[in-house]
Every structure is written in structure tokens, then in C-alpha cells.
Rosetta silent file (secondary structure, phi, psi, omega in degrees, C-alpha in Angstrom):
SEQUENCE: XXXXXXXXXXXXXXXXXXXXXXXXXXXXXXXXXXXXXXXXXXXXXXXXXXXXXXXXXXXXXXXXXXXXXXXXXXXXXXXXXXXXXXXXXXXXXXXXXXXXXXXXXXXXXXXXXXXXXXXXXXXXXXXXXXXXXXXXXXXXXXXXXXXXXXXXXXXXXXXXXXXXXXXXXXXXXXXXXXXXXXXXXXXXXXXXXXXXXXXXXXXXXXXXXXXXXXXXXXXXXXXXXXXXXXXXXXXXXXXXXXXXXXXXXXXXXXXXXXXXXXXXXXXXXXXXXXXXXXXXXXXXXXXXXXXXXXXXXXXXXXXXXXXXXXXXXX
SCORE:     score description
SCORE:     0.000 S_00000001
   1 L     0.000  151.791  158.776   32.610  -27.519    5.040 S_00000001
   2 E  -121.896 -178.674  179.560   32.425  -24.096    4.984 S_00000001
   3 E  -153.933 -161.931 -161.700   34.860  -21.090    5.409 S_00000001
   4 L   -70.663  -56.316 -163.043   34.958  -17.233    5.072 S_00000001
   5 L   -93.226   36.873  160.670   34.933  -16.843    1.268 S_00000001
   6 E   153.814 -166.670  177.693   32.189  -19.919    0.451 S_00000001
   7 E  -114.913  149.140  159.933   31.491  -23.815    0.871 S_00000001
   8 E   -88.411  106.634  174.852   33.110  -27.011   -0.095 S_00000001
   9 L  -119.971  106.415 -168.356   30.313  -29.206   -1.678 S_00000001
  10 L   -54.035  120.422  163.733   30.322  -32.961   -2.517 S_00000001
  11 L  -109.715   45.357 -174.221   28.336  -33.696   -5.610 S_00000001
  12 L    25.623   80.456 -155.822   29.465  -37.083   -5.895 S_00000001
  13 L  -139.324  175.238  156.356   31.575  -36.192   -9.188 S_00000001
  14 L   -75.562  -41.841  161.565   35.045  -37.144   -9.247 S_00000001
  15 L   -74.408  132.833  175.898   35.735  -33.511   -9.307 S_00000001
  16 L   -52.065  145.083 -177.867   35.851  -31.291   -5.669 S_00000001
  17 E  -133.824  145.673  175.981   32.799  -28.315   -6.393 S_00000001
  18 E  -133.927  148.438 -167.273   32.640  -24.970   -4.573 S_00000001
  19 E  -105.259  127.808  117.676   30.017  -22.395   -3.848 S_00000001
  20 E   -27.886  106.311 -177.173   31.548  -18.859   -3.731 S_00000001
  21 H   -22.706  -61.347 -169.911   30.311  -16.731   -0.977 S_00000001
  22 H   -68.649  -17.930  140.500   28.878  -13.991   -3.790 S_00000001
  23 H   -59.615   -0.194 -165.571   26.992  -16.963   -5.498 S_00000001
  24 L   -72.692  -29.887 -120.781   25.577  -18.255   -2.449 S_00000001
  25 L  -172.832   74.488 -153.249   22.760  -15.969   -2.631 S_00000001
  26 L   -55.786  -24.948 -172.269   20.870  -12.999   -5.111 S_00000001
  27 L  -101.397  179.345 -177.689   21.338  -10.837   -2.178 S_00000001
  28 L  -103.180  148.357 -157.565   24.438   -9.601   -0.402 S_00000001
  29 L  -135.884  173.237  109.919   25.803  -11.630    2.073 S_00000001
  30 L   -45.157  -58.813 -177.028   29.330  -12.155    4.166 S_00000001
  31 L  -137.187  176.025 -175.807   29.240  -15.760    4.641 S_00000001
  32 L   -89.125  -34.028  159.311   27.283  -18.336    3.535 S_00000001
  33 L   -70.582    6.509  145.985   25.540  -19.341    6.886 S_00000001
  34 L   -83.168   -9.432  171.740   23.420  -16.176    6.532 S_00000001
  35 L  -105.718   11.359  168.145   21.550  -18.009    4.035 S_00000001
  36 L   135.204  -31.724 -161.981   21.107  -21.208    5.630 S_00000001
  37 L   -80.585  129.225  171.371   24.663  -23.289    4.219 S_00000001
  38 L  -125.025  163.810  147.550   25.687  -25.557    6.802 S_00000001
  39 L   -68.152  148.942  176.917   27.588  -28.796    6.636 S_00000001
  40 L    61.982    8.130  161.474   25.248  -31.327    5.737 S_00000001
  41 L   -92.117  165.236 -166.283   22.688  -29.731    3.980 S_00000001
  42 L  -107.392  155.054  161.323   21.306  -30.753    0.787 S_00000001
  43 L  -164.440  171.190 -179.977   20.397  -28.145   -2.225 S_00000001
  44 L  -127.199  128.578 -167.835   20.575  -28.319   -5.644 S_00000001
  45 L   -94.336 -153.769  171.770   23.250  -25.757   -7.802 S_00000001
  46 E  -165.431  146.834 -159.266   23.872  -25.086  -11.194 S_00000001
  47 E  -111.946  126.595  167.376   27.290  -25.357  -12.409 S_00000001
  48 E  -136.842   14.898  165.041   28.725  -22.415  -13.987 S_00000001
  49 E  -163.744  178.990  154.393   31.947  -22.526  -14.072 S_00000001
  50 E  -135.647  144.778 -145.104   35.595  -23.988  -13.796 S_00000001
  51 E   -90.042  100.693 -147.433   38.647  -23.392  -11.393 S_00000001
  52 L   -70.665  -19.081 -163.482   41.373  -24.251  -14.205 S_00000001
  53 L   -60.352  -43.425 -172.439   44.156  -23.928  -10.988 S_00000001
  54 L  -134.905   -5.276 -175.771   42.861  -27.555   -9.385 S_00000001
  55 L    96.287    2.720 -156.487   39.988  -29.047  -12.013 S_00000001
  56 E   -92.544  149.042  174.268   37.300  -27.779   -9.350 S_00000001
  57 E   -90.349  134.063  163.818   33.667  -26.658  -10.610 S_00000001
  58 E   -75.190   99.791 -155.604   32.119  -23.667   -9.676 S_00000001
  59 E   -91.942  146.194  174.362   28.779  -23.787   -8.259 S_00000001
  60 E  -113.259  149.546  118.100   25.844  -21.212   -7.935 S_00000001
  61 L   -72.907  -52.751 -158.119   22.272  -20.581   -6.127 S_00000001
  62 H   -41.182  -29.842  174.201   22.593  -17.385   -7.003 S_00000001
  63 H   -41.346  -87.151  176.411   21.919  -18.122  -10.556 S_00000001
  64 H   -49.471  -35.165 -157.720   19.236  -20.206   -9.897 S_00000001
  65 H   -84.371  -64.170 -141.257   17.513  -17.567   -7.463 S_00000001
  66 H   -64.812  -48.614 -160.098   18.220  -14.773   -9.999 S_00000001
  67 H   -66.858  -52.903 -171.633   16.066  -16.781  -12.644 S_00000001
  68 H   -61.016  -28.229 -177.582   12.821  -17.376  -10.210 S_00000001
  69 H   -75.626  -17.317  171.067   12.942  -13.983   -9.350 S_00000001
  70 H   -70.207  -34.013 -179.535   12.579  -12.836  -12.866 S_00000001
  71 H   -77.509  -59.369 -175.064    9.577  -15.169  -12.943 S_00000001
  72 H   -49.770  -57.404  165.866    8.080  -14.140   -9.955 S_00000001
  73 H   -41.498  -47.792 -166.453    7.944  -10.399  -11.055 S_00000001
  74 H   -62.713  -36.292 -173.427    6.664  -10.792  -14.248 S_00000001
  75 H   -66.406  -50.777  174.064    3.583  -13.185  -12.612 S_00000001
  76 H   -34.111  -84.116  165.188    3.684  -10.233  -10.061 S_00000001
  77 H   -53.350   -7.763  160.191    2.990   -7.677  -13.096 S_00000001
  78 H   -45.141  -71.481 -138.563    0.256   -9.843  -14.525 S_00000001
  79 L   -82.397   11.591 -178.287   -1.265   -9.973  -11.516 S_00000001
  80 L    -4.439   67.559 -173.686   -0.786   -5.966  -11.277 S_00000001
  81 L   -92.639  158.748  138.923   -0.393   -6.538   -7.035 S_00000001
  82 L   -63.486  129.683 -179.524    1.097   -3.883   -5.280 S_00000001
  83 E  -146.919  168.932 -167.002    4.346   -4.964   -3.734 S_00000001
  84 E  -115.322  138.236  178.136    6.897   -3.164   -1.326 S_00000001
  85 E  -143.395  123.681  120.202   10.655   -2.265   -1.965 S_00000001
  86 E    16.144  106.629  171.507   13.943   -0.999   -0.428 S_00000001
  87 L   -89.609   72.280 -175.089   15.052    2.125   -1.464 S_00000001
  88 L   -91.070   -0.030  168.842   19.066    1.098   -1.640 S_00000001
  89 E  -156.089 -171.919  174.769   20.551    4.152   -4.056 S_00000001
  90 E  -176.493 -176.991 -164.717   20.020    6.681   -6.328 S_00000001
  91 E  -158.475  166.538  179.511   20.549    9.044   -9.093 S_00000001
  92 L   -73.431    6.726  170.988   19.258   12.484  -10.437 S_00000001
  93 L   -92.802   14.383 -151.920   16.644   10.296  -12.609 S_00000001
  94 E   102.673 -127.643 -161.385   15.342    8.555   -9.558 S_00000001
  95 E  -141.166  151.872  173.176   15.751    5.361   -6.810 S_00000001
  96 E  -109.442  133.472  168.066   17.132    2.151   -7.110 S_00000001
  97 E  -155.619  152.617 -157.206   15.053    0.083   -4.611 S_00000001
  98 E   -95.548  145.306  178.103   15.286   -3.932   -4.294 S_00000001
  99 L  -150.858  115.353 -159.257   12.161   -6.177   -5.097 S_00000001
 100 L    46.204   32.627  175.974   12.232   -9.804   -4.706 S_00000001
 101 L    65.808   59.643  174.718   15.911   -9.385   -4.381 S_00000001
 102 L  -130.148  151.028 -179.736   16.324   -7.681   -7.995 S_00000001
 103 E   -98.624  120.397 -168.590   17.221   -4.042   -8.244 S_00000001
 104 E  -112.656  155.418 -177.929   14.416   -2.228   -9.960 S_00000001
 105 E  -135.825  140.285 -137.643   14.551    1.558  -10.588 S_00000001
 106 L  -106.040   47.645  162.296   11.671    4.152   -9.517 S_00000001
 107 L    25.323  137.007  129.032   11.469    7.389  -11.833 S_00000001
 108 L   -29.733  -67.363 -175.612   11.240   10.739  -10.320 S_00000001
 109 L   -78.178   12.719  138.247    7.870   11.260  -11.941 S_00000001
 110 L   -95.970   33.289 -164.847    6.859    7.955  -10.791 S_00000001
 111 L  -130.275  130.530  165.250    7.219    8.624   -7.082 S_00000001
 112 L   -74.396   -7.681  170.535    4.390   10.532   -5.568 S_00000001
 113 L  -123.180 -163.816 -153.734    5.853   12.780   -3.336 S_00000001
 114 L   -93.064   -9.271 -171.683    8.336   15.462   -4.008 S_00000001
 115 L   -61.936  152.515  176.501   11.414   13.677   -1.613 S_00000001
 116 L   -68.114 -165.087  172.966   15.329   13.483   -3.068 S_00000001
 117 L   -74.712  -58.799  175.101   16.946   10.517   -3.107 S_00000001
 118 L   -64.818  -22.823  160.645   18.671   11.013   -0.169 S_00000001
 119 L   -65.079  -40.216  164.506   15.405   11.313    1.529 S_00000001
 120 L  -117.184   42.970  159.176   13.954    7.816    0.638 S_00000001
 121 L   -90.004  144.352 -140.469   16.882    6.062    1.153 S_00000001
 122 L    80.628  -52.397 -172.545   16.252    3.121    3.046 S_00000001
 123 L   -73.747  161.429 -170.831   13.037    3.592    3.594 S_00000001
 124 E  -115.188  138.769  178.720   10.439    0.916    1.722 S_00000001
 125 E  -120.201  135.864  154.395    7.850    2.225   -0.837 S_00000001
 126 E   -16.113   87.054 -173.546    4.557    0.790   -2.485 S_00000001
 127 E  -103.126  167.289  151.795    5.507   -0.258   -6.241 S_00000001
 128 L  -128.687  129.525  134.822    3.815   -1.477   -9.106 S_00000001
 129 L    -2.098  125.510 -175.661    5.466   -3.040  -12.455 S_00000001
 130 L  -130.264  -37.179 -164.620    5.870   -0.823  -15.343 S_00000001
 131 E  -160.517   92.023  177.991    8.341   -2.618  -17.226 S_00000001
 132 E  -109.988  125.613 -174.560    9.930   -6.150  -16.661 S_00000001
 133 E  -115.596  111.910  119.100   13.008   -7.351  -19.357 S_00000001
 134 L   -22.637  -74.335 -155.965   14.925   -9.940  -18.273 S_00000001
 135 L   -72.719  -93.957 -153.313   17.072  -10.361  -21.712 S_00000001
 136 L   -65.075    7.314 -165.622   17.967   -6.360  -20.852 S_00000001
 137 L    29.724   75.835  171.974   17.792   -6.892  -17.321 S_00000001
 138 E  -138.680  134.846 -178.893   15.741   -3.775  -17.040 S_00000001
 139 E  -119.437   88.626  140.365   13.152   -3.321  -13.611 S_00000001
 140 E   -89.666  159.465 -161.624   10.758   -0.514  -13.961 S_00000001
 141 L  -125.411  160.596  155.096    8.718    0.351  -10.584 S_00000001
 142 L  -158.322  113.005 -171.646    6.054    3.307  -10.056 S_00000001
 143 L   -81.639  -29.386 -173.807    5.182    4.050   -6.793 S_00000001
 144 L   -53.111  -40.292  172.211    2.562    6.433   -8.182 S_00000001
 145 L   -56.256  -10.583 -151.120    0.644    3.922   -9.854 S_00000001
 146 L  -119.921  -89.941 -173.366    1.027    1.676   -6.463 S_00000001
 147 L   -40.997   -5.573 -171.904   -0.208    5.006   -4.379 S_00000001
 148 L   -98.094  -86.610  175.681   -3.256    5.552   -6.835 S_00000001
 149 L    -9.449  -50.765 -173.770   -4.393    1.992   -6.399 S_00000001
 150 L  -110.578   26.463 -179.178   -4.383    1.925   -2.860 S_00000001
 151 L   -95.457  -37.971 -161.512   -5.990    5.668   -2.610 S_00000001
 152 L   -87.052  -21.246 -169.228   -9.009    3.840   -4.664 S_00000001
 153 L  -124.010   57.786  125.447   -9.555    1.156   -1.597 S_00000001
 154 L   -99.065   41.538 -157.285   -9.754    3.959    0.767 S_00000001
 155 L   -57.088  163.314 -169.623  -13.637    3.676    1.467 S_00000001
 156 L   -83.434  121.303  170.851  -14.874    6.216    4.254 S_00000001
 157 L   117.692  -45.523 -162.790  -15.791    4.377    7.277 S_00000001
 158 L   -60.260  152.979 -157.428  -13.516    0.967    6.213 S_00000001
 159 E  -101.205  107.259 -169.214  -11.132   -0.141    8.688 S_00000001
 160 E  -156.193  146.945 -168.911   -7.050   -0.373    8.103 S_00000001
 161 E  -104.076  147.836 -160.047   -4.067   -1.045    9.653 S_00000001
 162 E  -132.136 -155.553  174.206   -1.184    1.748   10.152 S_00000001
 163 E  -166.734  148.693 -168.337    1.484    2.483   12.108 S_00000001
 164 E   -90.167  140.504 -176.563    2.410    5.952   13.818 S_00000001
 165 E  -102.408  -34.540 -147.974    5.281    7.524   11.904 S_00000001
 166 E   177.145  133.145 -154.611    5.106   10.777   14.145 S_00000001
 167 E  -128.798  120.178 -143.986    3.379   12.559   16.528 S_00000001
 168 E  -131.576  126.392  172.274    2.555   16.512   16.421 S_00000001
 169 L   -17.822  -20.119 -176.363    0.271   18.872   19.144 S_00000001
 170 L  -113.675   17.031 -156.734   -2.392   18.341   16.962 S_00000001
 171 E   145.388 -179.448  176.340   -2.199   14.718   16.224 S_00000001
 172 E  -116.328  157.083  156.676   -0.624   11.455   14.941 S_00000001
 173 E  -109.477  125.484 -147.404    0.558   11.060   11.595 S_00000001
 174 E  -130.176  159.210  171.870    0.089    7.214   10.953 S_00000001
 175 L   -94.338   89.650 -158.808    1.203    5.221    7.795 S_00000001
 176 L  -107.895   97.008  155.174   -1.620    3.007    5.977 S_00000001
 177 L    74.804   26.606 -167.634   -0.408    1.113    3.228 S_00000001
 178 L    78.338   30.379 -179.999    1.905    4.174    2.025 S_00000001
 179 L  -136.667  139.317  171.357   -0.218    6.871    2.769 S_00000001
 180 L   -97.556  131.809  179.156    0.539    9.052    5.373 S_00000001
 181 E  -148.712  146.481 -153.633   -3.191    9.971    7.201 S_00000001
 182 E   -90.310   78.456 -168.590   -3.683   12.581    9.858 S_00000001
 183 L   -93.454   86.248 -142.585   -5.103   10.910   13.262 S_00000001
 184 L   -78.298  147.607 -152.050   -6.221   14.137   14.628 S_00000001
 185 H   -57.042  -40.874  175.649   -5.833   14.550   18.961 S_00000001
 186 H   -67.526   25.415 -141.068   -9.894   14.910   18.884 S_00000001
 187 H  -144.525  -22.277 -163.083  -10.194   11.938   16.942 S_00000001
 188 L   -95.905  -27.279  178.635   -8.538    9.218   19.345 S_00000001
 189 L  -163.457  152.969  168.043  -10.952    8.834   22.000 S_00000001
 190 L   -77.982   -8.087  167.511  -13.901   10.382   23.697 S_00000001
 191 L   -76.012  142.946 -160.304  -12.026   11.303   27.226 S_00000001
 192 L   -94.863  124.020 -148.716  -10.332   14.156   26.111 S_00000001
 193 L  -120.429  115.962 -176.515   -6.563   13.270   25.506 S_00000001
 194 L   -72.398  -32.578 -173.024   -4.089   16.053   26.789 S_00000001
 195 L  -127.129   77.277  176.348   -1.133   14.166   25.961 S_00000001
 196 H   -40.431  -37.981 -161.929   -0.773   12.034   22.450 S_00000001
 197 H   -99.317   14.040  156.546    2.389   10.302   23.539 S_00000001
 198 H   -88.640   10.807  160.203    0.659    8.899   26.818 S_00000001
 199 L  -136.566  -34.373  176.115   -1.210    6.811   24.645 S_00000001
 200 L  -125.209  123.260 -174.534    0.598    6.490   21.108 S_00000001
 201 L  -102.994  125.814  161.367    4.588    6.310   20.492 S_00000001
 202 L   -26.635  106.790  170.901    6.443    5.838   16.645 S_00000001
 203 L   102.006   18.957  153.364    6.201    2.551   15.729 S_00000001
 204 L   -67.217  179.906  165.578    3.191    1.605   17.231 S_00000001
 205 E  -127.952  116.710  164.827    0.450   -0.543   15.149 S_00000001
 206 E  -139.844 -152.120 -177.757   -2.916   -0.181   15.549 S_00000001
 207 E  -129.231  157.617  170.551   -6.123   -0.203   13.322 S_00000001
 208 E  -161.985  161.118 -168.641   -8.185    3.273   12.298 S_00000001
 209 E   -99.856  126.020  163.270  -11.111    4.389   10.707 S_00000001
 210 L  -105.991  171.103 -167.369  -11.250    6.279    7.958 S_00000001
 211 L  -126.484   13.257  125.397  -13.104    9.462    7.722 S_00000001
 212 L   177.698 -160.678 -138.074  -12.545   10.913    4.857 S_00000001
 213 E  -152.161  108.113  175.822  -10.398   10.721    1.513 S_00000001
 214 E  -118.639  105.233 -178.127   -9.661   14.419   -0.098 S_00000001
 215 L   -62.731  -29.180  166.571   -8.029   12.549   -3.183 S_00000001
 216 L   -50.078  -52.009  162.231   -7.014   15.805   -4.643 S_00000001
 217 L   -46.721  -63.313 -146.995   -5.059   16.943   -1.635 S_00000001
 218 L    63.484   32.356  179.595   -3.915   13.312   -0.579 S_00000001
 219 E  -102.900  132.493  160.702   -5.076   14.128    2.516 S_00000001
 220 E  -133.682  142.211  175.344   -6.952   11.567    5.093 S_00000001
 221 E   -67.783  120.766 -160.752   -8.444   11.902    7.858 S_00000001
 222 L   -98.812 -167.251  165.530   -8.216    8.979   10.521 S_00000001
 223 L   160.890  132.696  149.861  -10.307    8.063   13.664 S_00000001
 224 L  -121.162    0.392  163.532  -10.137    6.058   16.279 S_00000001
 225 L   -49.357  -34.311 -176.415  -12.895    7.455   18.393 S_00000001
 226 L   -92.042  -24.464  170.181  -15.570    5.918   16.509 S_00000001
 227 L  -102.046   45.640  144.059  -14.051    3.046   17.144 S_00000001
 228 L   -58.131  111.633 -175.890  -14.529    2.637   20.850 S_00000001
 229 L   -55.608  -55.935 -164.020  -16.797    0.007   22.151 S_00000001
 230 L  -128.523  155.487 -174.434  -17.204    2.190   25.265 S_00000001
 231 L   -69.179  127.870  175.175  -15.988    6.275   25.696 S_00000001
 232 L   115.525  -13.605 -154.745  -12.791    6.077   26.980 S_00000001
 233 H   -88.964    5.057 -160.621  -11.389    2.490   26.040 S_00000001
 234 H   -84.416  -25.195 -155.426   -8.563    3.887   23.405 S_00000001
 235 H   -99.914  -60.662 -166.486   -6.623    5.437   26.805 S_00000001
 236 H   -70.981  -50.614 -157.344   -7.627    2.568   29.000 S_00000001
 237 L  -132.094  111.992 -171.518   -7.759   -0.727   27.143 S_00000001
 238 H  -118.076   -1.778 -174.373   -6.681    0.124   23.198 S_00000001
 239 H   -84.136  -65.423  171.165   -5.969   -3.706   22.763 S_00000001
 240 H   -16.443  -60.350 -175.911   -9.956   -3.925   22.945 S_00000001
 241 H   -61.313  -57.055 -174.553  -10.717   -1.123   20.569 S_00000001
 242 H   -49.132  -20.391  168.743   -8.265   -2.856   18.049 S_00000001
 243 H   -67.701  -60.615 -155.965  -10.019   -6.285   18.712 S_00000001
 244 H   -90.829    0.744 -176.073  -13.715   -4.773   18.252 S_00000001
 245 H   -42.342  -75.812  178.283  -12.257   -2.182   15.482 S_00000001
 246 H   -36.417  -68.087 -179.741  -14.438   -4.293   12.247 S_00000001
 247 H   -57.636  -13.518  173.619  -17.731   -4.189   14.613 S_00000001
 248 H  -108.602    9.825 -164.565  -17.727   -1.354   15.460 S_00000001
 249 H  -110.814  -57.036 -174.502  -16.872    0.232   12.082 S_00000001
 250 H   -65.511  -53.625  160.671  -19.674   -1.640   10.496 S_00000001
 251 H   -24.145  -38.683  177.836  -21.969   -0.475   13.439 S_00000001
 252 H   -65.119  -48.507 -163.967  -20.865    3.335   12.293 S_00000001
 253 H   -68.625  -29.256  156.309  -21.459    2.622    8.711 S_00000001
 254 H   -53.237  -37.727  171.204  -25.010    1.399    9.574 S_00000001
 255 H   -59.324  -40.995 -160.759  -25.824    4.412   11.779 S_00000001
 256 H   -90.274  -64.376  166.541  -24.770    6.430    8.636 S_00000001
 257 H   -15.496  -67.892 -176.728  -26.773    4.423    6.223 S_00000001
 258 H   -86.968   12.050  159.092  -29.858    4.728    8.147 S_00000001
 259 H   -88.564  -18.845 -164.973  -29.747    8.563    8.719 S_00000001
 260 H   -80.665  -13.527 -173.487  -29.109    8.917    5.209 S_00000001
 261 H   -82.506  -57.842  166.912  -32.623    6.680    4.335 S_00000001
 262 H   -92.787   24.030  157.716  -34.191    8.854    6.410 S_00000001
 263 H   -94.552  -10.930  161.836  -33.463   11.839    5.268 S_00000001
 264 H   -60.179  -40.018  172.818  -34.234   10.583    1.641 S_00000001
 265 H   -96.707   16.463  165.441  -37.542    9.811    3.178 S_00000001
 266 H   -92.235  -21.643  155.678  -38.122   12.879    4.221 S_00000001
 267 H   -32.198  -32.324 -171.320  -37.386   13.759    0.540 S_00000001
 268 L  -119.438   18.939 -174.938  -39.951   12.058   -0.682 S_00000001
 269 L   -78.761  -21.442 -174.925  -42.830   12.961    1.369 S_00000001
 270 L   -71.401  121.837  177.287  -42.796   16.441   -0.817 S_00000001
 271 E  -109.315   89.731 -148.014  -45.512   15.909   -3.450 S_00000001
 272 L   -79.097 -168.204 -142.814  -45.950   18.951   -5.259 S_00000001
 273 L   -89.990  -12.520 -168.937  -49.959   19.999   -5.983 S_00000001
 274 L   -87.415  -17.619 -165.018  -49.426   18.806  -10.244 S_00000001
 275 L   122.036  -17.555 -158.321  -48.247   15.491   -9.284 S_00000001
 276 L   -77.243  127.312 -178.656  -44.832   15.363   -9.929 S_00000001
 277 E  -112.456  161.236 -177.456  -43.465   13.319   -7.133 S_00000001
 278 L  -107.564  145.603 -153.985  -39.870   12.881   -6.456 S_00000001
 279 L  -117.780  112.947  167.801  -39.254    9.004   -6.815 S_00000001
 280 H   -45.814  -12.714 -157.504  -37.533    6.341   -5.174 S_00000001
 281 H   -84.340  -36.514  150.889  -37.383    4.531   -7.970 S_00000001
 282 H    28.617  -54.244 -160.816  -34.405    6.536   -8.777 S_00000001
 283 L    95.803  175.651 -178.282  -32.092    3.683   -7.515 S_00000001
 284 L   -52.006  171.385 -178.949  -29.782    3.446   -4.534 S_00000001
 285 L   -81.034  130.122  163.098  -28.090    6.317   -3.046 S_00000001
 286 L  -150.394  110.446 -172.412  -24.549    7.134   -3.981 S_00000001
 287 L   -80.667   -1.604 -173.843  -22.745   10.517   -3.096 S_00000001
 288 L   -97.625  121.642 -155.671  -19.626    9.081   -4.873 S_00000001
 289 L   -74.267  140.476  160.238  -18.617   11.257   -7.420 S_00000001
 290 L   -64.539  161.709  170.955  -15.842    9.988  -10.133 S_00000001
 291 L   -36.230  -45.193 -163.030  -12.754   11.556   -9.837 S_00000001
 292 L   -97.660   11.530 -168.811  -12.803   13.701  -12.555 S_00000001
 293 L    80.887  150.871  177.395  -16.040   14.962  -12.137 S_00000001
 294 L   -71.535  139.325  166.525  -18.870   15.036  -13.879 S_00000001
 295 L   -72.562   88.794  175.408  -19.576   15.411  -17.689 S_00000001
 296 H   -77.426    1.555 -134.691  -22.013   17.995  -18.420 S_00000001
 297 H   -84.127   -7.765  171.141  -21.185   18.964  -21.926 S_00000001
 298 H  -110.271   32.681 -170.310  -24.227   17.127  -23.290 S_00000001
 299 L   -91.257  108.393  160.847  -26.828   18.266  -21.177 S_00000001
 300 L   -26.420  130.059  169.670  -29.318   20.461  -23.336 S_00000001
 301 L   -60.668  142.779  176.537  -29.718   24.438  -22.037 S_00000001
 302 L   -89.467    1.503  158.186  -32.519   24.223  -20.175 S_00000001
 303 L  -127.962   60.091  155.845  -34.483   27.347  -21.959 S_00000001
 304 L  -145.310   67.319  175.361  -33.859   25.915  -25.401 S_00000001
 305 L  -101.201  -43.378  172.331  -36.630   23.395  -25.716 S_00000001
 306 L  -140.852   28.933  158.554  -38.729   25.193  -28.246 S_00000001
 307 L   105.003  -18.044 -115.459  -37.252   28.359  -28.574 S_00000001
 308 L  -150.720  121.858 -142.026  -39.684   29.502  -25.995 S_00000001
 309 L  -131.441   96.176 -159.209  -38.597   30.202  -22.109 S_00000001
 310 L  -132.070  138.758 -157.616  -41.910   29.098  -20.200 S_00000001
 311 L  -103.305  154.013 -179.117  -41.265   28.457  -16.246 S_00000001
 312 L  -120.523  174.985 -142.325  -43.070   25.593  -15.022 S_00000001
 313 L  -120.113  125.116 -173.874  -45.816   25.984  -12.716 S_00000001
 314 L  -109.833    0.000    0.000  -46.656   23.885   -9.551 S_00000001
């Protein structure tokens, strides 16, 4: 049976066994039928204590829960996934927010934007694993690391699902993956859209394109214009675009691809009159720079080959 502070559970003992409501469960609960205990279900506890008042043993999940969850992070930081957590307190060193129902705590300088405490409370943020101890029961998080990571998988053109946090004269602001990106009013369709909230309200879902990535910034740029099968279908039929998003996305990226070949091959028709040809052999194309820019520092002055500053002549 159960009642307001826990369950009565036969373990075929001699002794009577009881689950306490605050064992029931790693998270916090009121009764024990929010996690599932009914009469007549089966589970298996771990005995941790005894009620010296009647002989009766004290039973746990919670225990049991508490252990797997320790395992499941740490396989979690192996596996160095991005995972999302509950912002439930805080302090002037940072956030407490819950992950796999353990309370892990978020740095200031591991959080990527500039908000208080009071400010992501509630709300759920992108972590990564920084530091899991069981024997101290200590849970570090970083959302920066967990915002870098999924800044790096933003290619230009690729295709991702958001959701509109907010919607401004100029635009949507929509949330992909913990990124806030800018789905600007020219941007949603080609019929020219007068009104943003006659086609997208907070808390919608859709899919968008992106169109660029200023990594520096953290700003991106969205679109859902390019992805319209036909001009017009984001205001009439937006269930469509969101079907046809991936095909038409790839369609773009092809389109881009082959202006960019031929303008390479217009590149290489210039032969100057000495010979010197500019060469395909080069390898593929790639505008993407690393982050940090390029290293120049061991590239030779180019009028110090033999002392001697001779220009050369086509």
C-alpha cells in the first residue's frame, strides 16, 4: 500500500519494509505515485536502514538511482556528448543546474553569456563534463565548452532545428541547439512578410538554414527563404518547407558549389605570356579559414631571396 509519506513493501522477510517518500526517487517528489509506485508493482531496493521503533527495514531506489547516475555521467564525459541541464539555484560563483538527476555546478567563466543567476534560472543550458567525483560528490559542467562544440557544427548552408524564442520588427530570434540566431524578416520567405507574428509565434519549431557563422561575434544568421520549394510557401504551407527543408538545402549548396567552379575556371583560363599558369592541381577549394587565423611568421620576405630586389617580368 501506499500513503502520503511512502509505501508499505512485502519482501517476503519476516520483517514489514518501507520505502520513504524522499527515497523513492533521486529527484524530488511528494508522493510516491509520481514515480510509478503502485500497489502491486515489482522493483528491486536496497536496504539501508532500520526502524528500531517496530523491527521494520528501510528501503531505497533512491540509492540505487543515485549510483547509475554517477555511472551514466562519467560514460557521458568519456563520450564528451553535449547534454542539457536545469538551471535550479545559484551563487555568486555560478549555477547549480540538474543533469541526469544529480546537481552539477556551472562556473561563471564557464557560461558563455554574461546573464546572473537569477537570469538563467530555470531555464536549460548546453553542458559538457569538466569534472566528475563521485567519492567527493563533486559535478563540474561548462556550458562554454558545450557552446564551442556546437558553434563548430554550424556549417553554412546545413540545415537545423530551432525554436522562436522572440520576435522583433526586424526579425525572429530562434534557438538552435543553445545558440540564439537572428532569422531576419527578409529572410523568411520570398512574398514580402509585413507582419512576423502572422506567420511565426514563441515556441514555435521549425527547421532553418544557416547563412552564416561570425564565430567571433556569436552571431548567426538564419534563413528560411532559401528554403522554399516554391516563392511564397513559408506564409502559405510552412509544414511543406519544413518537410522539403534537407532538399532543398542541398539543392542551395550545389548552386553554390557550381558558381564557385566556375569562377575558379575562369581563374584558370589566365595564362600569362612566360608560362606560368595558375593550376588546378592546387587541390579542392576551401574558403575555411581556422579560427585563429593564419600563421605567417615563417613565410620568407619576399625581397630577401638574394639580397637583390628584382620584379618579375611577364
Amino acid at each position: 500500500m501506499t500513503d502520503n509519506n511512502g509505501a508499505l513493501v512485502d519482501i517476503t522477510a519476516k520483517s514489514s519494509a518501507y520505502l520513504p517518500v524522499q527515497e523513492a526517487s533521486i529527484h524530488r517528489i511528494k508522493r510516491v505515485e509520481e514515480v510509478g509506485i503502485v500497489p502491486g508493482m515489482r522493483e528491486e531496493f536496497v536496504i539501508i536502514g532500520e526502524n528500531e521503533a517496530d523491527d521494520s527495514l528501510i528501503l531505497s531506489l533512491r540509492s540505487i538511482q543515485y549510483e547509475l547516475a554517477w555511472e551514466r555521467c562519467r560514460q557521458l564525459q568519456a563520450e564528451d556528448v553535449i547534454v542539457k541541464g536545469k538551471v535550479v539555484g545559484g551563487n555568486k560563483g555560478g549555477v547549480v543546474a540538474v543533469v541526469e538527476g544529480l546537481r552539477g555546478f556551472v562556473p561563471f567563466s564557464q557560461i558563455s553569456s554574461k546573464s546572473t543567476a537569477e537570469e538563467l534560472l530555470d531555464k536549460e543550458l548546453p553542458l559538457k563534463f569538466v569534472d566528475v567525483e563521485e567519492e567527493q560528490s563533486r559535478l563540474v559542467l561548462s556550458n562554454r565548452k558545450a557552446m564551442a562544440d556546437s558553434q563548430a557544427q554550424l556549417g553554412i548552408g546545413s540545415v537545423v532545428a530551432g525554436t522562436v524564442q522572440s520576435l522583433k520588427p526586424y526579425g525572429a530570434f530562434i534557438d538552435i541547439g543553445g545558440i540564439n540566431g537572428l532569422l531576419h524578416v527578409s529572410q523568411i520567405s520570398h512574398d514580402r512578410v509585413s507582419d512576423i507574428s502572422t506567420v511565426l509565434q514563441p515556441g514555435d519549431t521549425l527547421k532553418v538554414m544557416i547563412l552564416s557563422h561570425d564565430r567571433e561575434r556569436g552571431r548567426v544568421s538564419l534563413s528560411t527563404k532559401k528554403l522554399e520549394p516554391t516563392p511564397g510557401d513559408m506564409i502559405r504551407n510552412p509544414k511543406l518547407v519544413f518537410e522539403k527543408a534537407e532538399e532543398m538545402a542541398q539543392t542551395f549548396r550545389q548552386r553554390i558549389a557550381q558558381a564557385e567552379a566556375m569562377a575558379r575556371a575562369d581563374m584558370l583560363r589566365f595564362q600569362p605570356e612566360s608560362g606560368l599558369t595558375l593550376s588546378s592541381d592546387l587541390g579542392p577549394h576551401n574558403s575555411d579559414l581556422p579560427a585563429e587565423g593564419l600563421d605567417l611568421s615563417d613565410v620568407p620576405p619576399a625581397d630577401e631571396s638574394d639580397g637583390r630586389k628584382n620584379p618579375i617580368e611577364f
